[in-house]
Structure formats: structure tokens, C-alpha cells
Biotite code that builds the C-alpha atoms (Angstrom):
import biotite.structure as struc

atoms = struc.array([
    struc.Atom([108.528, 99.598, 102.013], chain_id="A", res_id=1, res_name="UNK", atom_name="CA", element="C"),
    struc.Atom([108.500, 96.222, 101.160], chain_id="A", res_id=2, res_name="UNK", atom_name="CA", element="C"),
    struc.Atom([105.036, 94.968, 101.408], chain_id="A", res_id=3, res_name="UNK", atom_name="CA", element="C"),
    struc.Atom([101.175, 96.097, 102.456], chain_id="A", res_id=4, res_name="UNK", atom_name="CA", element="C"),
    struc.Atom([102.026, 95.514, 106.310], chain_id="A", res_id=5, res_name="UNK", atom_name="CA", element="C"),
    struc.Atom([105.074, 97.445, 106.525], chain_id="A", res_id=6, res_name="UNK", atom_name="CA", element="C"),
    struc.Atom([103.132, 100.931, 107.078], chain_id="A", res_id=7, res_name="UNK", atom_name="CA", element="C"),
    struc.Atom([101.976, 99.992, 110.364], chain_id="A", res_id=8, res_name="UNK", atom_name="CA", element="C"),
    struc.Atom([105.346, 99.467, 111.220], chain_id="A", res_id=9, res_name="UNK", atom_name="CA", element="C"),
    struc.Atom([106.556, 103.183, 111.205], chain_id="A", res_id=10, res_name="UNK", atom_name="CA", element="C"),
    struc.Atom([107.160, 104.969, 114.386], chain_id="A", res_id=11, res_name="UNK", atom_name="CA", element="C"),
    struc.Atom([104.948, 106.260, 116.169], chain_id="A", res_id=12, res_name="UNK", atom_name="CA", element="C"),
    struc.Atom([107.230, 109.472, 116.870], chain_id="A", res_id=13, res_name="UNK", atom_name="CA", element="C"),
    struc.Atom([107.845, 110.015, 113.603], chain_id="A", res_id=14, res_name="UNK", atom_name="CA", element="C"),
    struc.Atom([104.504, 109.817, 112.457], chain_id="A", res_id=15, res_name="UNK", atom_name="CA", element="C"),
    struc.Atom([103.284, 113.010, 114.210], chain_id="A", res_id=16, res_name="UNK", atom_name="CA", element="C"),
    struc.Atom([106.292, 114.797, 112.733], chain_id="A", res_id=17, res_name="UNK", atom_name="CA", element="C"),
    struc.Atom([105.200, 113.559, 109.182], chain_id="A", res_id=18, res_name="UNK", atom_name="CA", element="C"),
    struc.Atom([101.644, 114.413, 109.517], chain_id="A", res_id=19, res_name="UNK", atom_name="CA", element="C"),
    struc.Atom([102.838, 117.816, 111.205], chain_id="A", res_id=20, res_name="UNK", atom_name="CA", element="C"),
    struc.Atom([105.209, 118.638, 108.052], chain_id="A", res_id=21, res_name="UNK", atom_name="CA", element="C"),
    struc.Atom([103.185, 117.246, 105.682], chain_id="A", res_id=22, res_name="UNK", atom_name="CA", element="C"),
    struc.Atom([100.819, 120.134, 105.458], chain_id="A", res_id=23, res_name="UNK", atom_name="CA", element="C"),
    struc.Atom([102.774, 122.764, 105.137], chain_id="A", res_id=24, res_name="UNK", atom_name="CA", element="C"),
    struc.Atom([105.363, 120.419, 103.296], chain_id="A", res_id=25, res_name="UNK", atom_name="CA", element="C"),
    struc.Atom([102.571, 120.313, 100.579], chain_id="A", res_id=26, res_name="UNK", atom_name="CA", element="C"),
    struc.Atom([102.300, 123.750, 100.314], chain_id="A", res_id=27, res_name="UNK", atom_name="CA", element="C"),
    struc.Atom([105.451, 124.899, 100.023], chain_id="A", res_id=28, res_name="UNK", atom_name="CA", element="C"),
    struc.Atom([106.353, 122.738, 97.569], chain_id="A", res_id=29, res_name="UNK", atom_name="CA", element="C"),
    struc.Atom([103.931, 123.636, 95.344], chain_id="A", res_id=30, res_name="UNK", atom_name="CA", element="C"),
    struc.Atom([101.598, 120.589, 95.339], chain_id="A", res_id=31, res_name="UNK", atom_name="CA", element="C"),
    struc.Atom([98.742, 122.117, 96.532], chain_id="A", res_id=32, res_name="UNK", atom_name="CA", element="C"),
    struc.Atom([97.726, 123.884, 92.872], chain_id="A", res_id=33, res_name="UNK", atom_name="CA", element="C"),
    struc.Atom([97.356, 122.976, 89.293], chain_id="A", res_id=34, res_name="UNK", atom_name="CA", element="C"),
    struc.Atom([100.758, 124.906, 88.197], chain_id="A", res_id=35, res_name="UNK", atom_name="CA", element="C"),
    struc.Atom([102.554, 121.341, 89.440], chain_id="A", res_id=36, res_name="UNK", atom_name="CA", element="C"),
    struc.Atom([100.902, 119.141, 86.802], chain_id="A", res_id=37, res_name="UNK", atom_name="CA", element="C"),
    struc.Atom([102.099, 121.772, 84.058], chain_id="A", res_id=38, res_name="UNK", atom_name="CA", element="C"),
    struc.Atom([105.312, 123.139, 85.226], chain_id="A", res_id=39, res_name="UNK", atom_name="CA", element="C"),
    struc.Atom([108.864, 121.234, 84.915], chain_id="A", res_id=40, res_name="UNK", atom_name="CA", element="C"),
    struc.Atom([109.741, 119.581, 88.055], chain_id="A", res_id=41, res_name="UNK", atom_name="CA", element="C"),
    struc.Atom([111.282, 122.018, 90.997], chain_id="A", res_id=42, res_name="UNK", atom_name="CA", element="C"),
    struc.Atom([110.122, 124.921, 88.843], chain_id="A", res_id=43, res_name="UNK", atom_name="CA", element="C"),
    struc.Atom([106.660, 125.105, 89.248], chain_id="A", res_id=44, res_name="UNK", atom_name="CA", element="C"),
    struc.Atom([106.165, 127.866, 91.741], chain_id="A", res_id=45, res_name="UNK", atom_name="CA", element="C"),
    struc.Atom([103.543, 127.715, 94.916], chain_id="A", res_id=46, res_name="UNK", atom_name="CA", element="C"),
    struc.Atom([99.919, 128.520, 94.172], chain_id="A", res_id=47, res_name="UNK", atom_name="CA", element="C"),
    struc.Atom([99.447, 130.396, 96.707], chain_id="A", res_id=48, res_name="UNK", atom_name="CA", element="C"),
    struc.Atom([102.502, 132.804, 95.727], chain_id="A", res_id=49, res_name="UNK", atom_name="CA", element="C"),
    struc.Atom([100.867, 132.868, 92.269], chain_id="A", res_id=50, res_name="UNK", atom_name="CA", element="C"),
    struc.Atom([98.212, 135.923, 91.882], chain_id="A", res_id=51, res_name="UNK", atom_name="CA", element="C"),
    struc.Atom([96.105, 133.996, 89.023], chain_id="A", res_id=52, res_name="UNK", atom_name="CA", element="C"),
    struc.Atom([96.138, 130.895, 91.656], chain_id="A", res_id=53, res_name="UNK", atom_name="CA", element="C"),
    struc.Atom([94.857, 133.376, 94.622], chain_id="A", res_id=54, res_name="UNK", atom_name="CA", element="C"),
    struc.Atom([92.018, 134.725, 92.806], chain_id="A", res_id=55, res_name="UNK", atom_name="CA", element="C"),
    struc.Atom([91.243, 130.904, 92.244], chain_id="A", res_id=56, res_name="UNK", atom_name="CA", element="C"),
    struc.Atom([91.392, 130.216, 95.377], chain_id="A", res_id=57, res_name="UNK", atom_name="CA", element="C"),
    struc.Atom([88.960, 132.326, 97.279], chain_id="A", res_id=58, res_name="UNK", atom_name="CA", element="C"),
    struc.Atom([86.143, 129.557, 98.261], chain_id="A", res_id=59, res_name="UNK", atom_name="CA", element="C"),
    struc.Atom([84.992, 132.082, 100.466], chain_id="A", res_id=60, res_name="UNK", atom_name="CA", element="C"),
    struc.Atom([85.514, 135.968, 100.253], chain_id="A", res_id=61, res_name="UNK", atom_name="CA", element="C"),
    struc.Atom([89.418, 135.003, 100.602], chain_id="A", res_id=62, res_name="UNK", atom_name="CA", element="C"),
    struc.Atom([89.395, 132.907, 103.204], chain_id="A", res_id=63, res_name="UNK", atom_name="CA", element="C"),
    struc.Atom([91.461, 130.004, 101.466], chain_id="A", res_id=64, res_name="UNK", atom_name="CA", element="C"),
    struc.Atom([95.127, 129.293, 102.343], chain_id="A", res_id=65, res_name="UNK", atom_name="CA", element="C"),
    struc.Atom([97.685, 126.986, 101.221], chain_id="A", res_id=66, res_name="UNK", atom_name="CA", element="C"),
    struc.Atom([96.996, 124.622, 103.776], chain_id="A", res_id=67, res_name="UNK", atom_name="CA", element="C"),
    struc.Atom([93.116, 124.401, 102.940], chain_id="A", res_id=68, res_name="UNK", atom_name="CA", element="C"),
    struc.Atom([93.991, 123.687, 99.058], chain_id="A", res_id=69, res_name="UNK", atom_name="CA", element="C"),
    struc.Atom([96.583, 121.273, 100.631], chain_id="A", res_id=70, res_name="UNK", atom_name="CA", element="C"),
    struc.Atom([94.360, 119.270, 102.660], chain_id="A", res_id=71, res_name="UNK", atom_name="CA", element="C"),
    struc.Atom([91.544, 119.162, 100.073], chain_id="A", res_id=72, res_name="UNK", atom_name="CA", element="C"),
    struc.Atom([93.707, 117.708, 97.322], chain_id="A", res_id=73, res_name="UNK", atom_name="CA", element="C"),
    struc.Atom([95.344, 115.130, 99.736], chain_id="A", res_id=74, res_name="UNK", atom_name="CA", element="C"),
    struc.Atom([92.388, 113.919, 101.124], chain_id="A", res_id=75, res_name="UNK", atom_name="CA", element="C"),
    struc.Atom([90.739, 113.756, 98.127], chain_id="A", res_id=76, res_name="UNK", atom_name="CA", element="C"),
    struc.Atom([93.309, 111.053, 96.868], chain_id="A", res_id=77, res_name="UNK", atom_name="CA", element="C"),
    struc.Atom([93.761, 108.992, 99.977], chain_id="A", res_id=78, res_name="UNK", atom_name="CA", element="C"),
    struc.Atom([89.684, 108.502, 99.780], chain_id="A", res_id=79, res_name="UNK", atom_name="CA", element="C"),
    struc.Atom([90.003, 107.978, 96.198], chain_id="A", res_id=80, res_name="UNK", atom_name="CA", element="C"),
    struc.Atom([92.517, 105.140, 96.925], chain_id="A", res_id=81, res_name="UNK", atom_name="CA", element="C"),
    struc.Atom([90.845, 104.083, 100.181], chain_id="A", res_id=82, res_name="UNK", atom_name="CA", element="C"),
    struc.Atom([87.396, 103.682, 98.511], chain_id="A", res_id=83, res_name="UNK", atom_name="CA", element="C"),
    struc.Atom([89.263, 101.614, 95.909], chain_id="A", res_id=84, res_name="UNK", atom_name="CA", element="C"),
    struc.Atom([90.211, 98.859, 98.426], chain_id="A", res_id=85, res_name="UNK", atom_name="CA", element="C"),
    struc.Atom([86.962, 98.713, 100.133], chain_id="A", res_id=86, res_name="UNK", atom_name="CA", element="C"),
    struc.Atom([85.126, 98.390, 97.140], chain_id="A", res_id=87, res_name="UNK", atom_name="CA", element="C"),
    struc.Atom([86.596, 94.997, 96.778], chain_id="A", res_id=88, res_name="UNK", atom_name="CA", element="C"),
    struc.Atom([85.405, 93.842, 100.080], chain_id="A", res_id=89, res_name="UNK", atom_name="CA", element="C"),
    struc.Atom([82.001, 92.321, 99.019], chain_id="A", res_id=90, res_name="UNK", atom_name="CA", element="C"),
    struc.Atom([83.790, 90.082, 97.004], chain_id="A", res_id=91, res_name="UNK", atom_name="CA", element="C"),
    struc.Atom([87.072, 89.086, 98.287], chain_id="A", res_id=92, res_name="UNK", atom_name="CA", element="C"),
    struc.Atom([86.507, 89.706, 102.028], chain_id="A", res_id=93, res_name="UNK", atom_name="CA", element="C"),
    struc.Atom([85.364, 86.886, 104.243], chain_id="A", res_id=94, res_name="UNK", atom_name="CA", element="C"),
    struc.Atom([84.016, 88.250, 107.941], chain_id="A", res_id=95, res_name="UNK", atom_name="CA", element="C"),
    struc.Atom([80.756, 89.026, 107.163], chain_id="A", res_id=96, res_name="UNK", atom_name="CA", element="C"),
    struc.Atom([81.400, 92.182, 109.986], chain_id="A", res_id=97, res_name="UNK", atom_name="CA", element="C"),
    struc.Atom([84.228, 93.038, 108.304], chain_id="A", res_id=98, res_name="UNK", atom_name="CA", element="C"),
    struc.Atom([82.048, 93.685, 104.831], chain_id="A", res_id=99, res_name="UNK", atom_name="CA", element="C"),
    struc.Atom([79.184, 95.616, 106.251], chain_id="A", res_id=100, res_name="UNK", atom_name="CA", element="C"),
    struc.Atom([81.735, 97.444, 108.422], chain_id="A", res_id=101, res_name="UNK", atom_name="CA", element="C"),
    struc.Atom([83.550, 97.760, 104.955], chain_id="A", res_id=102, res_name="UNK", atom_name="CA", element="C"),
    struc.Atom([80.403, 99.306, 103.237], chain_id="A", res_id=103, res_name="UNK", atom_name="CA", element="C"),
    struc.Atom([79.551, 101.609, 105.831], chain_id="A", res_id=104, res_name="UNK", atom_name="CA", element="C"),
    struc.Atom([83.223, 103.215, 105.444], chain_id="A", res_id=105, res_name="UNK", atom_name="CA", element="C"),
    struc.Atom([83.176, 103.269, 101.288], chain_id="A", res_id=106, res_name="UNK", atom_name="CA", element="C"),
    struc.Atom([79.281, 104.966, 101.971], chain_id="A", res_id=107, res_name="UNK", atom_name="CA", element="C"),
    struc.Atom([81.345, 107.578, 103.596], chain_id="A", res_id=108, res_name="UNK", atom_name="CA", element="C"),
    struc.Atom([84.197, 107.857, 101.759], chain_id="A", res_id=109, res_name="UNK", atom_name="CA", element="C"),
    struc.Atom([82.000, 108.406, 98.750], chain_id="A", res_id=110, res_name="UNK", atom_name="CA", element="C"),
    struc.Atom([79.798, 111.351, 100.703], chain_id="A", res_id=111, res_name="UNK", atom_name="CA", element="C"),
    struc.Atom([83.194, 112.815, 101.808], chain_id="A", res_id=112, res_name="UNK", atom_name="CA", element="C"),
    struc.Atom([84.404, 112.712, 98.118], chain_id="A", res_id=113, res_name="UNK", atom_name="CA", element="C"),
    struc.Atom([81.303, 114.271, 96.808], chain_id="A", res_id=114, res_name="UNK", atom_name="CA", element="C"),
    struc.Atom([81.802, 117.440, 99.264], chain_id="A", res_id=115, res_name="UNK", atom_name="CA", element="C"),
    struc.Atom([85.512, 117.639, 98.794], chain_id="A", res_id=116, res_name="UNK", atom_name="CA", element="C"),
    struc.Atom([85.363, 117.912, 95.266], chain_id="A", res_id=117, res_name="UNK", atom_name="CA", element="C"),
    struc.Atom([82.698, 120.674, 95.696], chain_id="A", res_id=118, res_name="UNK", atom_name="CA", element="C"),
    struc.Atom([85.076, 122.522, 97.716], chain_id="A", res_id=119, res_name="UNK", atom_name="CA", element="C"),
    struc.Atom([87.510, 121.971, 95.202], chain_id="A", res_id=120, res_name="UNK", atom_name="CA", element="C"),
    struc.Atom([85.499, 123.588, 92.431], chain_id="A", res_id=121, res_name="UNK", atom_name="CA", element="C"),
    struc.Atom([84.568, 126.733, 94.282], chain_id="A", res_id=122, res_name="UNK", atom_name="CA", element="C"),
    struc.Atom([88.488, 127.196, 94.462], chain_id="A", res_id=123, res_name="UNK", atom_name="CA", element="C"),
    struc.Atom([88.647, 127.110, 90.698], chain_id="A", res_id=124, res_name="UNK", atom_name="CA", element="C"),
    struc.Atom([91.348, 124.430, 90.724], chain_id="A", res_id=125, res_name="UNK", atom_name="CA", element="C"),
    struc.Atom([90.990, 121.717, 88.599], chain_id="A", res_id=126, res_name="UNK", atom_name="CA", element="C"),
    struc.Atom([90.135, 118.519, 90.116], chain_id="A", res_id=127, res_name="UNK", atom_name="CA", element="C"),
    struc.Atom([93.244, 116.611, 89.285], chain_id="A", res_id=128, res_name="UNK", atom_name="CA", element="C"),
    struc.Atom([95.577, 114.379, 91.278], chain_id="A", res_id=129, res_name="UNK", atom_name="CA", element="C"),
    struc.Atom([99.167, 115.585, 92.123], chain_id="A", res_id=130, res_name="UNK", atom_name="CA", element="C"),
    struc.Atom([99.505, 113.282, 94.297], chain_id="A", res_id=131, res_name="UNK", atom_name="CA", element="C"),
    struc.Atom([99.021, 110.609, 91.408], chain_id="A", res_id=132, res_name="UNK", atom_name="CA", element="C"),
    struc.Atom([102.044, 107.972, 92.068], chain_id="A", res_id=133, res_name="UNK", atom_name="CA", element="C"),
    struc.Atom([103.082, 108.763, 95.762], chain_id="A", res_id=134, res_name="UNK", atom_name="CA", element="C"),
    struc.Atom([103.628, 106.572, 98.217], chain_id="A", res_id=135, res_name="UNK", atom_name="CA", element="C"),
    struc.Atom([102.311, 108.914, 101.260], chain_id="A", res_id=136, res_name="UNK", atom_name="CA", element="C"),
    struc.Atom([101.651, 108.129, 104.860], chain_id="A", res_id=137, res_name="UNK", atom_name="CA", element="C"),
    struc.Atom([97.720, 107.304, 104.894], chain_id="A", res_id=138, res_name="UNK", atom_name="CA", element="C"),
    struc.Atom([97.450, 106.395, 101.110], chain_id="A", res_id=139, res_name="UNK", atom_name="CA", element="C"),
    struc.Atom([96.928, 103.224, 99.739], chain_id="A", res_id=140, res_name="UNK", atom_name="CA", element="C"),
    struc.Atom([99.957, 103.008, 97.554], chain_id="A", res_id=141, res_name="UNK", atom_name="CA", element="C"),
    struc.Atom([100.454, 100.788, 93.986], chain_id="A", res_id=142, res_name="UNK", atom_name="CA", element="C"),
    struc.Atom([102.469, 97.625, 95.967], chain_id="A", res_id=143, res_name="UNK", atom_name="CA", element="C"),
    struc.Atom([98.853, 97.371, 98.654], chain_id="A", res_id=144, res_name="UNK", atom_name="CA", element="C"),
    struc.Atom([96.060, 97.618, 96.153], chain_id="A", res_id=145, res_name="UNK", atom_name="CA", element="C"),
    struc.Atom([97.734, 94.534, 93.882], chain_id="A", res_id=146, res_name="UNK", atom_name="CA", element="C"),
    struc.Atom([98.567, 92.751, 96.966], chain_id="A", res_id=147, res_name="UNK", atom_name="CA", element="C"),
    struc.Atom([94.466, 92.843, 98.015], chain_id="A", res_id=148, res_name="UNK", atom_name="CA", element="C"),
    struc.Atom([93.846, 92.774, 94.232], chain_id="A", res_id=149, res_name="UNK", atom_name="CA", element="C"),
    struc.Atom([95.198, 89.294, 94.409], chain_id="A", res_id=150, res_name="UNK", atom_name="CA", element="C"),
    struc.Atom([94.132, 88.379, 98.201], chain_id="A", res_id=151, res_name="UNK", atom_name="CA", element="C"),
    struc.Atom([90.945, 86.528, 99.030], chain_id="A", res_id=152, res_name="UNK", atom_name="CA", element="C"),
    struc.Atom([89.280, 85.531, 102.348], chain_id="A", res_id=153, res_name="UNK", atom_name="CA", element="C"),
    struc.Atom([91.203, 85.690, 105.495], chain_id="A", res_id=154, res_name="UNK", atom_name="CA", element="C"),
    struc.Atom([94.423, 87.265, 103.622], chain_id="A", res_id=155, res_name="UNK", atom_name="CA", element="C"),
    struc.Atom([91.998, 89.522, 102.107], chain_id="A", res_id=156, res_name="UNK", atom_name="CA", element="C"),
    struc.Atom([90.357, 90.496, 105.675], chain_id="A", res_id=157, res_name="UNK", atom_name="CA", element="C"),
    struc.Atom([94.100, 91.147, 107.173], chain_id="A", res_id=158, res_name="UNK", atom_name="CA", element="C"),
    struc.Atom([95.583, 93.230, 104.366], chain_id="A", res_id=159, res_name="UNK", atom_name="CA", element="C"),
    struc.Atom([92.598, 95.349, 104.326], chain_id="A", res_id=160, res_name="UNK", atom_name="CA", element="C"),
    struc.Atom([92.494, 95.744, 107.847], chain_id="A", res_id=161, res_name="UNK", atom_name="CA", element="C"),
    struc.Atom([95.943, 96.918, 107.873], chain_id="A", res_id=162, res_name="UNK", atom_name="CA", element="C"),
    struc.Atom([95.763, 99.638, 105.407], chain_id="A", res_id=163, res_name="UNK", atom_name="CA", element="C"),
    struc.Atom([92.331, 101.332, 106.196], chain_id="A", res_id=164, res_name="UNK", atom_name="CA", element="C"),
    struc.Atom([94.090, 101.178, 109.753], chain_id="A", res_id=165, res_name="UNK", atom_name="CA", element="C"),
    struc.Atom([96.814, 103.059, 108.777], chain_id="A", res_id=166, res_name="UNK", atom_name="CA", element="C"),
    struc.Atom([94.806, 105.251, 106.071], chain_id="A", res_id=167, res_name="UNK", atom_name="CA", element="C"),
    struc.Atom([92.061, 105.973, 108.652], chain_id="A", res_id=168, res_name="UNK", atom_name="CA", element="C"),
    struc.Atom([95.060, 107.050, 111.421], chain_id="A", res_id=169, res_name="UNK", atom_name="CA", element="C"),
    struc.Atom([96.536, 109.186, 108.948], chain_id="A", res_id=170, res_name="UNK", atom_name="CA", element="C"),
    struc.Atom([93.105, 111.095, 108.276], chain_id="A", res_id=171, res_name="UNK", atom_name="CA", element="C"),
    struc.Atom([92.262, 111.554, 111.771], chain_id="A", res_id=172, res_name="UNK", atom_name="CA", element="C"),
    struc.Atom([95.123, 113.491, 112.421], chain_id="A", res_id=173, res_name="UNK", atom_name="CA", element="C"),
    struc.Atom([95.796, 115.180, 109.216], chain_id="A", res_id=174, res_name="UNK", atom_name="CA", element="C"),
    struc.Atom([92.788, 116.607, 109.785], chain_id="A", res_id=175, res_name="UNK", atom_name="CA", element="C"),
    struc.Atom([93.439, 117.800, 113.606], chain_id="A", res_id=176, res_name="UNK", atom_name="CA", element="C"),
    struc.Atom([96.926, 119.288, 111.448], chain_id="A", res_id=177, res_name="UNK", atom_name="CA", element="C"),
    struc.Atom([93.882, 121.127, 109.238], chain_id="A", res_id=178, res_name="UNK", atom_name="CA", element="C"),
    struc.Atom([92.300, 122.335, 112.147], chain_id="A", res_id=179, res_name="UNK", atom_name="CA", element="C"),
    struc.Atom([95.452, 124.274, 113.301], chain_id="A", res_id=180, res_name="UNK", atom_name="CA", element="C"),
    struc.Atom([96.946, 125.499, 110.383], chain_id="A", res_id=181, res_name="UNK", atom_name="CA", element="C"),
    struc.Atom([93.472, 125.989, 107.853], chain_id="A", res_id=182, res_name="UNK", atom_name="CA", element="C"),
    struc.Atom([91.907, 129.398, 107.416], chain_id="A", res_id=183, res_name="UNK", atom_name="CA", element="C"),
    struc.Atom([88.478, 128.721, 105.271], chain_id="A", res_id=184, res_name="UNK", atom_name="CA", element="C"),
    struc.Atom([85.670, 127.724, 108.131], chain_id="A", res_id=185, res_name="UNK", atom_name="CA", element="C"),
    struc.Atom([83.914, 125.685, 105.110], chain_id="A", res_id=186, res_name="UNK", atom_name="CA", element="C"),
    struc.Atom([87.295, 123.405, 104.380], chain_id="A", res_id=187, res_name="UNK", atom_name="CA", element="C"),
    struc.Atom([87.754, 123.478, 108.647], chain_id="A", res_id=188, res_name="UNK", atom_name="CA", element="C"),
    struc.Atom([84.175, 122.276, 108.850], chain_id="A", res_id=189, res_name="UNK", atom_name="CA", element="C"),
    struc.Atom([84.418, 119.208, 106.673], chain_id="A", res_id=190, res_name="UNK", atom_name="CA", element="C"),
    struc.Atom([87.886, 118.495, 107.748], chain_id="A", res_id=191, res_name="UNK", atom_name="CA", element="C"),
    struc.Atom([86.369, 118.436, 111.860], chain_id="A", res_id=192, res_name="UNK", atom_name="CA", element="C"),
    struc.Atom([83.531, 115.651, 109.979], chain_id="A", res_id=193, res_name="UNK", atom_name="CA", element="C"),
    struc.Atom([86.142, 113.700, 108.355], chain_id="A", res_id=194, res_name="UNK", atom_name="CA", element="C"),
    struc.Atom([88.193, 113.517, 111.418], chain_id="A", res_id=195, res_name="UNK", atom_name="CA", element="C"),
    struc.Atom([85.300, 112.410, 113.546], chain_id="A", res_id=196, res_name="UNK", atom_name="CA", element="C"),
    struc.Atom([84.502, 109.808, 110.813], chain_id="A", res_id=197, res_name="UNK", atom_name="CA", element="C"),
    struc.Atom([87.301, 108.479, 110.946], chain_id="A", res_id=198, res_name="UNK", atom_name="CA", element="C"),
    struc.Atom([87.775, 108.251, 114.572], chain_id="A", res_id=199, res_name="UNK", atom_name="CA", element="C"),
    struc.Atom([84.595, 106.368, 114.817], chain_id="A", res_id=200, res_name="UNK", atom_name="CA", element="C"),
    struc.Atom([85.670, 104.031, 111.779], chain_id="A", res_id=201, res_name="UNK", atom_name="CA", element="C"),
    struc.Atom([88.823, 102.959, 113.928], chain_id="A", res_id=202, res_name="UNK", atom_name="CA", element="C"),
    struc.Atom([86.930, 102.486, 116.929], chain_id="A", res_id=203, res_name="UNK", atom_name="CA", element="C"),
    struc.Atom([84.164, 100.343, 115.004], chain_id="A", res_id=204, res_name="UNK", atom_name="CA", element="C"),
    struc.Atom([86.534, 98.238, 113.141], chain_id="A", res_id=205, res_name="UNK", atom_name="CA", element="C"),
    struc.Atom([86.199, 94.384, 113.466], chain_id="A", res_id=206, res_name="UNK", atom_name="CA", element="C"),
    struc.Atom([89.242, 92.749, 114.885], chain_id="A", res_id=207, res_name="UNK", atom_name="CA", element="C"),
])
């Protein structure tokens, strides 16, 4: 990637094939649990596998599977890094529509945050970030957030545009991915809200 714009330049093929595998990617590999932020790279085995990381990870009686601790922790740091760029809106932005559509979305993003975290906590995982660092489909990565760090005014209004576009795409159907694969009707639930959210957040945005 060589600059903010560049995500919405991925294929559109590909991108359901990333947001397919990236679910179950996740939880294979051993991201979706605490044991990755303590065990030596490639080592560290899956949470789910693990039976200290099952008993954590009964939200309900049980219900939990790898893909529900997956999607929580994901979309728990693509909001965290998505709230971070809209934040600066009020005073870099310069479409007046563009900030109170701007606020609206960060108002959400910080509801959705306060829920996800709560499922989080019933799991018994600690609310950490291994996905700290990535550059992900749908996250605001390091090379975007100094890039609108630095923008103001028009630039400002275009860069941002362009990566709650591509953040908001990528949560829409990483949630639908949820949906199919998720067991625990309380993670389904507020994965279904977050979808619709962000549905109506694309639809709403000012061009």
C-alpha cells in the first residue's frame, strides 16, 4: 500500500474472499485469544483448542465459538481506529455535512465499543488488541491516520471519506461473514446492529 487511497483500490473479487477467510483465518491462527499476546510467534496455540480458553469463553451457557471471539476482537479495533479518525473531523474537516455526518458515526462507534467490550468481558478474555500493528482490510492502518493527522479542509474531507468508506464496507460484510459462521445469539445480535449501522452510514455519507 502506498498511501490512504490505495485501499479502495483492491478488487472487488478479492475482497469477498478476504472478508470470507478472514474469520476463520483469525481463528485458526490463534488471534482470536489472549494466549497470542504471551506466546512466541507461530507457537501460541488456538483459544478455542485451549480448555482454560473454553471455559473463558462461554458468554452464554457455551454458546461462544472461535468465530464470535474473532469478530469481537476485530471489530473492536477497526472502531477503535475508525473512531480515531472521526474524532478529528470537528477540527480538520471542512463540509459542514461531512462533520455532523462525522459525529453521528463516532456517536455510534462509541455505543458499539461500549457493548463489544461488554461482550468481551463476559468471555473472560482480556480486552487487549492483537490486532495492534496490522494493516487489515477495514482498519485504519498507521500510513492513513498520519496522512489525516496532517490533512486539513478539503484534503481532510477526501482522505476521510475514503477510509470510513472502505472501513464501513469492510464491517458490513464482516459482519454478514459473523452471521454465517457465529454461534453465540448475543455476539450474532450485535454483529446484525453493527452491520445495519453501517449500511446506513454508507448510504448517508456526504459525497
Amino acid at each position: 500500500m502506498t498511501g490512504p487511497a490505495m485501499r479502495l483500490g483492491r478488487p472487488g473479487t478479492a475482497l469477498v474472499l478476504v472478508l470470507a477467510a478472514t474469520l476463520s483465518a483469525l481463528a485458526v491462527c490463534g488471534c482470536a485469544g489472549s494466549e497470542v499476546r504471551t506466546g512466541t510467534s507461530g507457537a501460541a496455540a488456538t483459544a478455542a483448542d485451549s480448555p482454560t480458553a473454553s471455559s473463558r469463553t462461554a458468554a452464554g451457557p457455551g454458546t461462544l465459538n472461535p468465530t464470535d471471539l474473532a469478530w469481537l476482537q476485530l471489530q473492536l479495533a477497526m472502531d477503535e481506529q475508525a473512531l480515531r479518525i472521526l474524532e478529528l473531523a470537528p477540527g480538520s474537516g471542512a463540509a459542514p455535512e461531512l462533520k455532523q455526518w462525522a459525529a453521528k458515526v463516532a456517536k455510534g462507534h462509541r455505543a458499539d465499543l461500549t457493548a463489544l467490550r461488554k461482550l468481551l468481558t463476559a468471555t473472560g478474555v482480556p480486552d487487549s488488541d492483537p490486532h495492534e500493528g496490522h494493516d487489515m482490510p477495514g482498519m485504519v492502518n498507521a500510513t492513513e491516520l498520519r496522512a489525516l493527522e496532517a490533512a486539513e479542509g478539503e484534503e481532510f474531507d477526501r482522505l476521510l471519506r475514503s477510509a470510513l468508506r472502505d472501513h464501513l464496507t469492510h464491517t458490513e460484510r464482516l459482519s454478514g461473514e459473523q452471521q454465517k459462521a457465529g454461534s453465540d445469539p448475543k455476539v450474532k445480535q450485535r454483529a446484525a446492529s453493527i452491520g445495519q449501522s453501517a449500511s446506513d452510514h454508507l448510504r448517508r455519507m456526504p459525497q
